[in-house]
C-alpha positions as CSV (number, residue, x, y, z in Angstrom):
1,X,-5.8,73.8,166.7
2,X,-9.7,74.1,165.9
3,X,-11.1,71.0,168.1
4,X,-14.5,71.3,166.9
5,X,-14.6,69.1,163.7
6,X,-11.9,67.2,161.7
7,X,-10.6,68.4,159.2
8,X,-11.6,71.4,156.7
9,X,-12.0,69.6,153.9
10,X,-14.6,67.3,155.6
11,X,-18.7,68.4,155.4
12,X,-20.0,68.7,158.6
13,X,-20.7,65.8,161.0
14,X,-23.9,64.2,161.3
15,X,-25.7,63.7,164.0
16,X,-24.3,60.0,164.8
17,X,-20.7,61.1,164.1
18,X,-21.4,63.8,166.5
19,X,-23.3,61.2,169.3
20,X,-20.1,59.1,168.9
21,X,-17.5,61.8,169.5
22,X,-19.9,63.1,172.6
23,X,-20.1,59.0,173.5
24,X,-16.1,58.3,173.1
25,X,-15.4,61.9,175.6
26,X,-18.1,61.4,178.2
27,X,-16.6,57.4,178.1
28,X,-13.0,58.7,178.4
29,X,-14.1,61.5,181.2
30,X,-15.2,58.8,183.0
31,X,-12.4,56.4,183.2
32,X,-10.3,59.7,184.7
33,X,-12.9,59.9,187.2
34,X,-12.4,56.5,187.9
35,X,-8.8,57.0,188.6
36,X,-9.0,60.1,190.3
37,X,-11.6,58.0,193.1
38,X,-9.0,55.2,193.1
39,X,-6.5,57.6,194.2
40,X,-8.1,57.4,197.8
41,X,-9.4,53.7,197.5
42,X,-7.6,51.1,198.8
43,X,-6.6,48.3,196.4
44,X,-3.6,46.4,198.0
45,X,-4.9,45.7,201.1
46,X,-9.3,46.5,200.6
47,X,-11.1,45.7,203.4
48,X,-13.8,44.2,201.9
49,X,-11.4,41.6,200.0
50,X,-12.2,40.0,196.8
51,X,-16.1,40.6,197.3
52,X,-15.5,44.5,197.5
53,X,-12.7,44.4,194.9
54,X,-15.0,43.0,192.1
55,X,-17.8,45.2,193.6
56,X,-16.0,48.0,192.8
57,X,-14.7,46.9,189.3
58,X,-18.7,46.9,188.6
59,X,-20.1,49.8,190.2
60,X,-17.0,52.3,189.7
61,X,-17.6,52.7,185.8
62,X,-21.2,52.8,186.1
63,X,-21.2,55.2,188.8
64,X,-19.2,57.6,186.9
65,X,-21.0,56.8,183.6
66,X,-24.1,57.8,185.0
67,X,-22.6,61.2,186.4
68,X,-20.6,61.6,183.0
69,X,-23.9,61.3,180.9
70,X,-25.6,63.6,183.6
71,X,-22.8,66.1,182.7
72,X,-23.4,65.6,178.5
73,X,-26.6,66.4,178.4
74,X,-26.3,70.1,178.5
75,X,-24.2,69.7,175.1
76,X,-26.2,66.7,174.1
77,X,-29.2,69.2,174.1
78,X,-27.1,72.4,172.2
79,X,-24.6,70.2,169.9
80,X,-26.6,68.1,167.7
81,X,-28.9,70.2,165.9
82,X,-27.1,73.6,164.7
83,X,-24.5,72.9,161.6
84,X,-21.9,73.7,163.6
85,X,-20.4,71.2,166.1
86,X,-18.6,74.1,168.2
87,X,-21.4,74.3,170.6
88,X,-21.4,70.8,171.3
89,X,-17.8,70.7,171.9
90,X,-17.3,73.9,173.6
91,X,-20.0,73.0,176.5
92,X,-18.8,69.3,176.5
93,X,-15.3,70.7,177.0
94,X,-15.8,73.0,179.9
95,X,-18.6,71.3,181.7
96,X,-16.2,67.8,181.8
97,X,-13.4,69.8,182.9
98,X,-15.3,71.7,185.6
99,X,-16.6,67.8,186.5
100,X,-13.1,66.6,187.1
101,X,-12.1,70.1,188.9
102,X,-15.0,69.0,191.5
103,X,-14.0,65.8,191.5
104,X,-10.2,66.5,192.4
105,X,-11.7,68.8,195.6
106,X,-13.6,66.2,196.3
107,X,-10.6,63.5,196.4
108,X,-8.6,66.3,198.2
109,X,-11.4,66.5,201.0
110,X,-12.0,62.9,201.3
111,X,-8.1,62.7,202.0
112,X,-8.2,65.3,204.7
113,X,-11.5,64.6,206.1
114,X,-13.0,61.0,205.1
115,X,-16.1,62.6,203.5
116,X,-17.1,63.7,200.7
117,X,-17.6,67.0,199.3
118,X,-20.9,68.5,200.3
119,X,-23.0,71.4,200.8
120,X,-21.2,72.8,203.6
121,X,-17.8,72.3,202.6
122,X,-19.0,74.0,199.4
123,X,-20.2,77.1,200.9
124,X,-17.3,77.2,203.2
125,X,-15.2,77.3,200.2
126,X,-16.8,79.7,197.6
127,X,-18.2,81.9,200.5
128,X,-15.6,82.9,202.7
129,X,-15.9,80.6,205.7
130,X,-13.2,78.4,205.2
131,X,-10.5,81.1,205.6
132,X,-11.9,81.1,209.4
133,X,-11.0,77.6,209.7
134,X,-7.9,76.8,206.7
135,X,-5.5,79.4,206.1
136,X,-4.9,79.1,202.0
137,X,-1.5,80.9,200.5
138,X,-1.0,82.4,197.6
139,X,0.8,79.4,196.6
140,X,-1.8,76.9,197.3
141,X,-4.1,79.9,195.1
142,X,-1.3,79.5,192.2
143,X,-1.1,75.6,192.5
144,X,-5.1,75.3,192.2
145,X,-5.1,78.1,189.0
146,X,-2.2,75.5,187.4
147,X,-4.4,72.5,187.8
148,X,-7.3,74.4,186.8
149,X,-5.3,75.4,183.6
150,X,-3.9,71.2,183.0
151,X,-6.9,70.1,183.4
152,X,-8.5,72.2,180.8
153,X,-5.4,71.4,178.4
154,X,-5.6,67.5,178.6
155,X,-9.7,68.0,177.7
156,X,-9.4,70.4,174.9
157,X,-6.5,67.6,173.7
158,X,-8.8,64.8,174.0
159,X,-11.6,66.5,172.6
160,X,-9.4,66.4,169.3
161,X,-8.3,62.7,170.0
162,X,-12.0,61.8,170.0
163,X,-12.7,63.5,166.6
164,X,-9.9,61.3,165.0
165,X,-10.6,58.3,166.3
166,X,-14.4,58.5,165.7
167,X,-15.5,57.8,161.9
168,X,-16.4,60.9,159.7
169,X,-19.8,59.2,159.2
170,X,-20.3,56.6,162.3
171,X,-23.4,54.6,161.9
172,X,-26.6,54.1,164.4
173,X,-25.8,51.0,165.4
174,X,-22.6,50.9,167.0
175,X,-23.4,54.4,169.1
176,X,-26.6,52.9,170.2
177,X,-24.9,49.5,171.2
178,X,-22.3,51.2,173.5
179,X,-25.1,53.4,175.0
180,X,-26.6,50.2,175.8
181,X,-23.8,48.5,176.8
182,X,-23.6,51.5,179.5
183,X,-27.4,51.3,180.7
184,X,-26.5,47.4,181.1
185,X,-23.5,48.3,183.2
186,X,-24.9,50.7,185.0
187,X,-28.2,49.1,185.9
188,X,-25.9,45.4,186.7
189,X,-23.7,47.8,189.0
190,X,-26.9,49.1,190.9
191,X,-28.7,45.2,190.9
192,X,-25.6,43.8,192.7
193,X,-26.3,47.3,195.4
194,X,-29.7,46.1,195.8
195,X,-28.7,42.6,196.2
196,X,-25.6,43.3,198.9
197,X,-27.4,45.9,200.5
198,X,-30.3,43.5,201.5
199,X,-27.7,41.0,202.4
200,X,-25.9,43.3,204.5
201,X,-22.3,42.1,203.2
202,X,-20.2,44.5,204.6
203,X,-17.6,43.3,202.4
204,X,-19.6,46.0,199.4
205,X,-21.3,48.2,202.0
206,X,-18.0,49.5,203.2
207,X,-17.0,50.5,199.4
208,X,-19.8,52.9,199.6
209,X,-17.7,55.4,201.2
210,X,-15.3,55.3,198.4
211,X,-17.9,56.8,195.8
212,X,-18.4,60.2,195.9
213,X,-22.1,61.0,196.3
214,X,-23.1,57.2,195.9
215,X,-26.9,57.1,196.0
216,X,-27.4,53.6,196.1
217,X,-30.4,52.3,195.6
218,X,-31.9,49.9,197.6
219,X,-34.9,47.4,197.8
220,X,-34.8,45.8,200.9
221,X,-38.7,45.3,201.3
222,X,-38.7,43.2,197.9
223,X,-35.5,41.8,198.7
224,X,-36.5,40.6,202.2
225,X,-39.2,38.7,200.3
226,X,-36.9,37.3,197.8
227,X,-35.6,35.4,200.9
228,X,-32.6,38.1,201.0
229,X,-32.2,38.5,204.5
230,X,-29.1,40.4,206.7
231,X,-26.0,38.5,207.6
232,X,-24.9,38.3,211.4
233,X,-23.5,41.2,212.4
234,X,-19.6,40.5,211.6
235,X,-16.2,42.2,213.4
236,X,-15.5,45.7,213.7
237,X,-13.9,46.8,210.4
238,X,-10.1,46.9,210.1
239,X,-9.3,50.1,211.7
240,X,-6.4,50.1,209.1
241,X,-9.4,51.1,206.8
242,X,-12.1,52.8,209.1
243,X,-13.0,56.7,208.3
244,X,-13.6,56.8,212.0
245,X,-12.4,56.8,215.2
246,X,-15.6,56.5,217.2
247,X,-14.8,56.1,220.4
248,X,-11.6,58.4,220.6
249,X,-10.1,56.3,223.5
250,X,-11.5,53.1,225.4
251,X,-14.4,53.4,227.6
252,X,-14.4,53.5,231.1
253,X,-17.7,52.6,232.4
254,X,-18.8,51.2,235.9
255,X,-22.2,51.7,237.1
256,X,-23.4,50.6,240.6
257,X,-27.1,50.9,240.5
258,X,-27.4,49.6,237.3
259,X,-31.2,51.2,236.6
260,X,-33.4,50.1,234.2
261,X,-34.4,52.0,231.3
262,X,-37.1,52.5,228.9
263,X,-37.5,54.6,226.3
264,X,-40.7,55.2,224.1
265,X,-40.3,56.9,221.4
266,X,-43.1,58.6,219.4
267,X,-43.5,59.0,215.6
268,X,-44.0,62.7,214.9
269,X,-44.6,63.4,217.8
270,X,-45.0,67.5,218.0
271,X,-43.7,69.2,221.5
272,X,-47.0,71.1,221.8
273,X,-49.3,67.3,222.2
274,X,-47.9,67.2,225.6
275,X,-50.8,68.8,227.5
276,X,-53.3,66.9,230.0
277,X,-56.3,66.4,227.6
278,X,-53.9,65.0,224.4
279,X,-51.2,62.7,226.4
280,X,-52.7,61.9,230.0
281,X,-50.4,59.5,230.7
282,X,-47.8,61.2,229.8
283,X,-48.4,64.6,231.3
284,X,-48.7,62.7,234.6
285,X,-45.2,61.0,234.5
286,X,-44.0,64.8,233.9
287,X,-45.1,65.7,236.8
288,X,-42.9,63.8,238.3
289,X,-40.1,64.3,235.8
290,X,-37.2,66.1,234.1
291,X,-39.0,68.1,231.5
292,X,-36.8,69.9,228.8
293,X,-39.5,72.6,227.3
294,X,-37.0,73.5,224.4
295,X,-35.5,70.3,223.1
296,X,-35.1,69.3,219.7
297,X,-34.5,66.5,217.3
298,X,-31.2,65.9,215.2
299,X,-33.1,65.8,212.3
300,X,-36.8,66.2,210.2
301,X,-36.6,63.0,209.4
302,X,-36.8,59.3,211.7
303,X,-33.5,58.1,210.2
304,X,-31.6,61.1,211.5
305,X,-33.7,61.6,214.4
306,X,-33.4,57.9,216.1
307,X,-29.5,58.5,215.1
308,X,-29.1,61.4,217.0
309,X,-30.7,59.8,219.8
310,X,-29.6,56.8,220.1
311,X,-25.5,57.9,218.6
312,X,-25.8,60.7,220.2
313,X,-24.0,62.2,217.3
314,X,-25.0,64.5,214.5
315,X,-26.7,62.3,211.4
316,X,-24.4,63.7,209.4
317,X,-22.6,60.4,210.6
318,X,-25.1,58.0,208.8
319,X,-23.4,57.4,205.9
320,X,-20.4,56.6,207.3
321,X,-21.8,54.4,209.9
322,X,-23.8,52.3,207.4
323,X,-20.8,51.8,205.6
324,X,-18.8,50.3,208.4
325,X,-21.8,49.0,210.3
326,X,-21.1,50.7,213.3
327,X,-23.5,50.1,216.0
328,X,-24.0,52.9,218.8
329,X,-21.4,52.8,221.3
330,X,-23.9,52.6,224.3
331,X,-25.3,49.2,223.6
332,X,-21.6,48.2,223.7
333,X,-21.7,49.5,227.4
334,X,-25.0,48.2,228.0
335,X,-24.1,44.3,227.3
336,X,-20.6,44.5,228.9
337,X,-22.8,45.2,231.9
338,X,-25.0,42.6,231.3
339,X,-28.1,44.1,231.0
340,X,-31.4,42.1,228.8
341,X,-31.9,44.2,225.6
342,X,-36.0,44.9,224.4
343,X,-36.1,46.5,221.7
344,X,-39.1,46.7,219.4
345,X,-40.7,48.5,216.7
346,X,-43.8,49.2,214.9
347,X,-42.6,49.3,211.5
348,X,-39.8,47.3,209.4
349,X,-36.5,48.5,211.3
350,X,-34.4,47.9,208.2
351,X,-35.8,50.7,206.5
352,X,-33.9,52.7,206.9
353,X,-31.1,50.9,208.0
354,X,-30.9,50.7,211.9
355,X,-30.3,47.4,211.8
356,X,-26.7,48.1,210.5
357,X,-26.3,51.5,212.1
358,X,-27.9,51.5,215.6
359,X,-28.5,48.4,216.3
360,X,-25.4,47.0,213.8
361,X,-24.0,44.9,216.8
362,X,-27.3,43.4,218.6
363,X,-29.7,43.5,215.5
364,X,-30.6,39.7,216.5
365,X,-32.9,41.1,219.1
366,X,-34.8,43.7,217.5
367,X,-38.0,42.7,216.6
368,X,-41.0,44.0,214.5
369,X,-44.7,43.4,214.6
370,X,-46.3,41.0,212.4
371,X,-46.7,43.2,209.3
372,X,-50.4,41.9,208.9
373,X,-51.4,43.7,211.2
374,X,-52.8,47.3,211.1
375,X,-50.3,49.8,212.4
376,X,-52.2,50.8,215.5
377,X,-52.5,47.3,216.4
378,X,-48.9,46.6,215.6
379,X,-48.6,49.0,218.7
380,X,-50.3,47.5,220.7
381,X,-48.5,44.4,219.8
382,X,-45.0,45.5,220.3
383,X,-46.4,47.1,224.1
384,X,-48.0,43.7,224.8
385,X,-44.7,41.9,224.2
386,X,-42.3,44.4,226.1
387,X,-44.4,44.4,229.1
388,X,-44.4,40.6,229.1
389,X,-40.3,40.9,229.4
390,X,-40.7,43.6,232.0
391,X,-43.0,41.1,234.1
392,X,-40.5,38.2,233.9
393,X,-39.9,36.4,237.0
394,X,-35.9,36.9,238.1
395,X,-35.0,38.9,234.9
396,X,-32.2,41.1,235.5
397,X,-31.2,44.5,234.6
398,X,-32.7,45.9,231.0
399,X,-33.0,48.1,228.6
400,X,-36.9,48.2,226.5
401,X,-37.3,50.5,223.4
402,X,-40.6,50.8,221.6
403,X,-41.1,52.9,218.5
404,X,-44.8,53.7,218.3
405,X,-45.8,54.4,214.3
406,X,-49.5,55.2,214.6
407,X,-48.8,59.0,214.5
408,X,-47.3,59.0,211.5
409,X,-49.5,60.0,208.4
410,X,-52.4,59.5,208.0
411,X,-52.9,59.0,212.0
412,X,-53.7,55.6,212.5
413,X,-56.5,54.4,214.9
414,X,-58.0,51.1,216.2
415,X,-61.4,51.1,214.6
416,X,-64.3,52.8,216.9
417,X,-61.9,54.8,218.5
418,X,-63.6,57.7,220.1
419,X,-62.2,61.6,218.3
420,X,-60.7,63.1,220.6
421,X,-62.2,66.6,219.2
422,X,-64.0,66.9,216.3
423,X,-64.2,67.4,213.2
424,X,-61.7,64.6,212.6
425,X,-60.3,63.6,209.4
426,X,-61.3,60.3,207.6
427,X,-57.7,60.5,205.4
428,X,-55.0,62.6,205.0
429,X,-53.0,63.5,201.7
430,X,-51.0,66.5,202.2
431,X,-50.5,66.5,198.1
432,X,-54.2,67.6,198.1
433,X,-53.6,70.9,200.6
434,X,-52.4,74.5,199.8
435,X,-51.6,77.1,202.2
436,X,-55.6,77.8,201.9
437,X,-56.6,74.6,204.0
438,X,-58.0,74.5,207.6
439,X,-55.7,71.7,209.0
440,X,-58.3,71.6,211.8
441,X,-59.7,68.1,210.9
442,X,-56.2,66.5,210.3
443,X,-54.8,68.2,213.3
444,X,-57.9,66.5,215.2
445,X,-57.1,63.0,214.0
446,X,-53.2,63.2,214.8
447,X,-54.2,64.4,218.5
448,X,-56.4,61.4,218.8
449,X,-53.5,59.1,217.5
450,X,-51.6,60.6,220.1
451,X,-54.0,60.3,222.5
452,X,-54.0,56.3,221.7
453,X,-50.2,55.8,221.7
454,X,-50.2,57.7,225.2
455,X,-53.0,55.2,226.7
456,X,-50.2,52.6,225.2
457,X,-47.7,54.6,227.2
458,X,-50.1,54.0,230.2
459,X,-50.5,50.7,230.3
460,X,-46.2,50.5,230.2
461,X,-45.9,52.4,233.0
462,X,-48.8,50.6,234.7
463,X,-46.7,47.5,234.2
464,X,-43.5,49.4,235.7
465,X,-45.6,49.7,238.9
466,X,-47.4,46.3,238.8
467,X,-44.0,44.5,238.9
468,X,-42.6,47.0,241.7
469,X,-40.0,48.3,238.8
470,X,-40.6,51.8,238.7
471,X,-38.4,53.0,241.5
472,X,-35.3,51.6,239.4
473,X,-36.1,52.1,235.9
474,X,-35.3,55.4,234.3
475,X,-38.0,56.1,231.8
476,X,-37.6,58.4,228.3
477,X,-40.9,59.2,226.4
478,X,-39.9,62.0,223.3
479,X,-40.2,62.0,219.6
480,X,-38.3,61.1,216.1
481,X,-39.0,64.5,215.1
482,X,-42.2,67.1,215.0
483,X,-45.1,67.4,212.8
484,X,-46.5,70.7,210.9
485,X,-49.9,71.4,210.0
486,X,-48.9,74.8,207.4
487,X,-48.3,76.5,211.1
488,X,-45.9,78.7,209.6
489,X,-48.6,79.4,206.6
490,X,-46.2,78.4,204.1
491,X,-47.9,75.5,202.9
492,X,-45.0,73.1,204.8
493,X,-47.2,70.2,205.9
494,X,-46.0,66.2,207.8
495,X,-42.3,66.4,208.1
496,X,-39.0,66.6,206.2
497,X,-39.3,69.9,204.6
498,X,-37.9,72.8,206.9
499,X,-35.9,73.0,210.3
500,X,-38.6,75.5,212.2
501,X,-40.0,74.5,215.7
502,X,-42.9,72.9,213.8
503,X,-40.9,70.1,212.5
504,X,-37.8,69.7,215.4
505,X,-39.0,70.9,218.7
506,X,-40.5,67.3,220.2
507,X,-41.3,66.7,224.1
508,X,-38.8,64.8,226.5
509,X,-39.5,63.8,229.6
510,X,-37.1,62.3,231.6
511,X,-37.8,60.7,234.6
512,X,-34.8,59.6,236.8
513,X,-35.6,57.7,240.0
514,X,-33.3,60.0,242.9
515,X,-33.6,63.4,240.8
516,X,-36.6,65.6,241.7
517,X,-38.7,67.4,239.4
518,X,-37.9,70.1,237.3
519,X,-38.7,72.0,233.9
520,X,-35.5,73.1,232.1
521,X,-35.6,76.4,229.7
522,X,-32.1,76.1,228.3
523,X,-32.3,74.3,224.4
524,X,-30.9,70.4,225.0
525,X,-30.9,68.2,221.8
526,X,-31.1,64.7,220.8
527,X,-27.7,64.7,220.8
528,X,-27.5,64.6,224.9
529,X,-29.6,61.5,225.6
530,X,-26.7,59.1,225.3
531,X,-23.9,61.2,227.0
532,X,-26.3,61.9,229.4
533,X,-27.3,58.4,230.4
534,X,-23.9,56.8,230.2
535,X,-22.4,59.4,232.7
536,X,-25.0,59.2,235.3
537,X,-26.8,55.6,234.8
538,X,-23.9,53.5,233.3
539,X,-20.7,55.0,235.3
540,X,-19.0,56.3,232.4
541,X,-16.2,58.4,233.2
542,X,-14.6,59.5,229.8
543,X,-14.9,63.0,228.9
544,X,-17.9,63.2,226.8
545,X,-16.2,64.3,223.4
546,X,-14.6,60.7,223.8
547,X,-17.9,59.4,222.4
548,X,-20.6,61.8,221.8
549,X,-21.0,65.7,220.4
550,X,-23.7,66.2,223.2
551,X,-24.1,67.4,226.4
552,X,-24.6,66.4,229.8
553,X,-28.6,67.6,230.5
554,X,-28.2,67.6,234.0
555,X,-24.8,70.2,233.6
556,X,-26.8,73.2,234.7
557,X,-23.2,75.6,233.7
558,X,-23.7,73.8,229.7
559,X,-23.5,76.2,227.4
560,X,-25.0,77.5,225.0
561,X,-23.9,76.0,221.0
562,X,-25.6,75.9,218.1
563,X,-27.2,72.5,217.3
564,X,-26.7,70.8,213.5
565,X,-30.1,69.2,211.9
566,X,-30.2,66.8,209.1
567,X,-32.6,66.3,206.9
568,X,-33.4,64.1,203.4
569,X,-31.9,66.9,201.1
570,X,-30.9,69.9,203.4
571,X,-28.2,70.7,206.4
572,X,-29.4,73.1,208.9
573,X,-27.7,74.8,212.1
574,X,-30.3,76.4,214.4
575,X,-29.2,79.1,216.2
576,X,-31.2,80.5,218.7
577,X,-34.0,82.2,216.8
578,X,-32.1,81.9,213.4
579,X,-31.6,78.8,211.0
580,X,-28.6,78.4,208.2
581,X,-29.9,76.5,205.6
582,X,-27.7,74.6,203.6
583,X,-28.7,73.0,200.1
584,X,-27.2,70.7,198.0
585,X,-25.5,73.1,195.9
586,X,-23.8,75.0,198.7
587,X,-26.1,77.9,199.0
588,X,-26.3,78.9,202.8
589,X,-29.9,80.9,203.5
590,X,-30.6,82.3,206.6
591,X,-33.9,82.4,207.9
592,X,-35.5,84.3,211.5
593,X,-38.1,81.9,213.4
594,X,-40.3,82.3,211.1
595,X,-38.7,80.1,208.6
596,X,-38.5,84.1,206.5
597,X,-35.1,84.3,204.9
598,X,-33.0,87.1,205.8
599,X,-31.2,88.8,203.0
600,X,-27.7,89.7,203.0
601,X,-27.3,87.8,206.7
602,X,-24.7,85.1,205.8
603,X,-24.7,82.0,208.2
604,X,-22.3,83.1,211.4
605,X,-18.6,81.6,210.8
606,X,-18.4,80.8,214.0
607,X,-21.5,78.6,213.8
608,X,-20.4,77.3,211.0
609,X,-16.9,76.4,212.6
610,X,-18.7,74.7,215.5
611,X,-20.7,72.4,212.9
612,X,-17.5,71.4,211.3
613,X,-16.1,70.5,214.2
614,X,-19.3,68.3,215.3
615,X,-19.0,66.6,211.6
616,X,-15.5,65.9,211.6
617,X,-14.9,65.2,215.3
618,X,-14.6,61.5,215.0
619,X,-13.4,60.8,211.4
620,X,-9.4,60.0,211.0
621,X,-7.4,62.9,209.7
């Protein structure tokens, strides 16, 4: 059966007639798609109701009409100018088929594991790994070569379907009003994600998870000014429908001191500003402290850093916990004990969405500077206002949080503020350097930021000991993530774009009123603030792996593992002086300390095994 025009006696199709049958197949492929996502969706008995049942209706088909067309336009680019229409339908053939293979492994790991197919899964598949961790037979082997084969079948059948039902000579108009009827659809499907996003609904947030690869866009800035603001946080979701189980079991937590605790948290903030001359303040209180010399963020990035921080989790959870709105297990703890919650930042803390990850469940007391302000006196604002809690007469036991923005790009500085070195920059624009520029002047205005949000750290501390609170409040000062200046000289500058010290290695200092000074060599993580401060401050006595994939920092027998990063468009496991970088197409790289890939070095299965683990640890099997 020749697929690849009607029949003989017919001329050639046109260009239209061949834009229609490519229209009618992508259209078709799409609907399959459709049912193959529906086969883990649940429509009886959907969470979200209604709401997330007509959300769905709308963003299903123009979620997998944008991916279908993404898919066409290899053969939309080869199949409508030779005379032949064999190229067209040959590439539109396989490359749908091969759509709807990935799509069915997709399905199948969203079954097994609640998330979708990505980059790791991908290279654990095609390059080797995953016979460390899933023993395949030869029958499972001869069961995926016969899908393979019926799903090739079925497209090489429809591809002759489409041909007869499309008109020998279809016109303009019709082909260009169901194109636009599928730019309308999609673009209404992606309005009502702006809208319910803004709004919070969890009703159409939870559907999320049912999309594979869903990149929903959002405008909660414009939206916020629309009037759209978030709903209350709501319930847990039905568990009945949950991807997680996050706790395992029920907490068990008890604390009889009850400290305080504060924890500042630094934009950017690289590991090497904490000296004497950058962070005064700072370098004092580690003096006194628990300092960790080799800790590192969860991610490149301030949405997966805070995550890791405040989850204690790998942010490879995000997703998931945006979906369900799943706030952070320890300020569960912290208001079943009672304790004041003060938590402020610098910038907008809906973007990205803390308020319906960390904070999900007490996002009625976060609060944000006046955005009128200049960012280094929203700082100061947001230090002004939790020291005015701390000093409340008869307030009881607490928990303050301040995120300090003005060392983020471009360094932001009250006006007249004295360089701390010169010369200093007057602006920064990364876009403008190469691997060429002397960083010296930009990395002289970031220490000076620093420099200012440490004399805000100052007058905190100050306030601890003014109020006679310093003896009973635990105090955290560390970073989102790092900041590079080209240090490795491969024109990397800000953050975001690798996984080397440069951009992940951030100070902590941890001082613990009762536990004497100390400097710690062994590599900690994000990951081990909240296990850490719910064992020994809030009383918790689950194991840890109830609640958290970190470690206890005070363990001195922890060993050794190595630690998953997240970034915007990369996976990463460091371990020790190597990194396995994972894209988004499932090629692993593996690269020495300096960020140098090392050829023919394949990430370590075992390494790999241990990030599975961490990613899959609290999702429902």
């Amino acid at each position: 059966m020749d697929v690849s025009r009607p029949a003989s006696p017919s001329p050639a199709p046109t260009r239209w007639t061949r834009l229609g049958w490519l229209s009618l197949f992508t259209a078709i492929n799409a609907c399959v798609a459709i049912a193959i996502a529906l086969g883990n969706t649940p429509l009886h008995d959907n969470p979200g109701g209604a709401l997330g049942l007509g959300y769905l209706a709308l963003a299903l088909p123009g979620h997998f009409l944008a991916f279908g067309s993404l898919v066409s336009l290899l053969p939309l680019a080869v199949g409508l100018w030779p005379r032949s229409s064999r190229p067209l339908v040959v590439s539109a053939v396989l490359l749908q088929g091969l759509w709807l293979c990935l799509l069915l492994v997709d399905a199948k790991v969203f079954a097994l594991y609640r998330f979708h197919l990505n980059a790791m899964v991908m290279n654990m598949v095609f390059g080797g790994a995953l016979q460390d961790q899933v023993a395949l037979s030869w029958q499972s082997w001869l069961q995926s070569l016969g899908v393979l084969a019926a799903v090739a079948t079925a497209e090489v059948l429809l591809a002759w379907a489409c041909w007869k039902l499309v008109p020998d000579r279809a016109r303009r108009r019709p082909v260009l009003l169901a194109w636009s009827a599928g730019l309308a659809l999609m673009a209404t499907g992606q309005i009502a994600t702006a809208y319910y996003d803004a709004l919070g609904e969890r009703a159409v947030t939870g559907q999320w998870a049912y999309l594979p690869w869903a990149q929903p866009i959002t405008a909660k800035r414009h939206m916020h000014r629309l009037g759209v603001r978030s709903l209350p946080q709501a319930n847990l979701p039905d568990p009945r429908h949950s991807q997680l189980q996050y706790p395992l079991q029920p907490l068990r937590c008890q604390s009889h001191t009850r400290p305080n605790v504060l924890v500042v948290v630094l934009e950017s903030l690289r590991h090497d500003a904490l000296d004497a001359t950058t962070m005064p303040n700072t370098w004092a209180l580690a003096q006194q402290s628990e300092v960790f010399d080799h800790h590192y963020s969860s991610g490149n990035a301030t949405r997966y850093g805070l995550f890791g921080l405040l989850y204690g989790l790998p942010g490879g959870y995000w997703s998931s916990m945006l979906s369900e709105q799943r706030g952070s297990i320890l300020f569960d703890v912290l208001q079943r004990q009672g304790y004041d919650l003060h938590l402020y930042g610098s910038a907008p803390l809906y973007s990205p969405e803390f308020d319906r990850t960390v904070f999900a469940q007490v996002r009625d007391q976060l609060h944000t500077a006046p955005s009128s302000l200049a960012v280094a006196a929203r700082d100061q604002h947001i230090v002004d206002a939790l020291g005015t809690d701390i000093r409340q007469p008869g307030g009881g036991h607490w928990f303050g949080m301040v995120f300090l923005d003005s060392t983020h790009a471009p360094y932001h500085l009250p006006e007249a503020y004295p360089a701390l070195a010169t010369p200093m920059a007057t602006e920064v624009n990364f876009l403008a350097f190469d691997d060429e520029h002397d960083a010296t002047p930009e990395r002289n205005r970031y220490r000076t930021a620093v420099h200012y949000t440490d004399a805000l750290i100052g007058q905190l501390l100050a306030t601890l000991r003014e109020s006679g609170q310093a003896d009973n409040t635990i105090v955290l000062v560390t970073g989102d993530h790092a900041e590079e200046f080209n240090d490795l000289g491969l024109n990397y500058w800000g953050h975001n774009g690798n996984f080397s010290d440069y951009q992940m290695q951030v100070p902590f200092v941890l001082h613990w009123p009762g536990r004497d000074p100390a400097r710690h060599d062994a590599a900690s993580s994000h990951e081990d603030w909240v296990p850490t401060l719910m064992r020994h401050g809030l009383g918790c006595e689950n194991a840890l792996a109830d609640f958290s994939t970190g470690q206890d920092l005070f363990d001195a027998t922890r060993p050794t593992r190595p630690l998953l990063v997240e970034s915007w468009s990369q996976r990463g496991i460091r371990e020790g002086d190597r990194t396995y970088v994972f894209d988004k197409f499932g090629n692993a790289t593996t690269l020495d300390a300096h960020y140098l890939p090392l050829h023919d070095q394949p990430p370590d299965p075992a390494a790999v095994r241990t990030a599975w683990n961490a990613l899959t640890h609290f999702r429902k099997q």
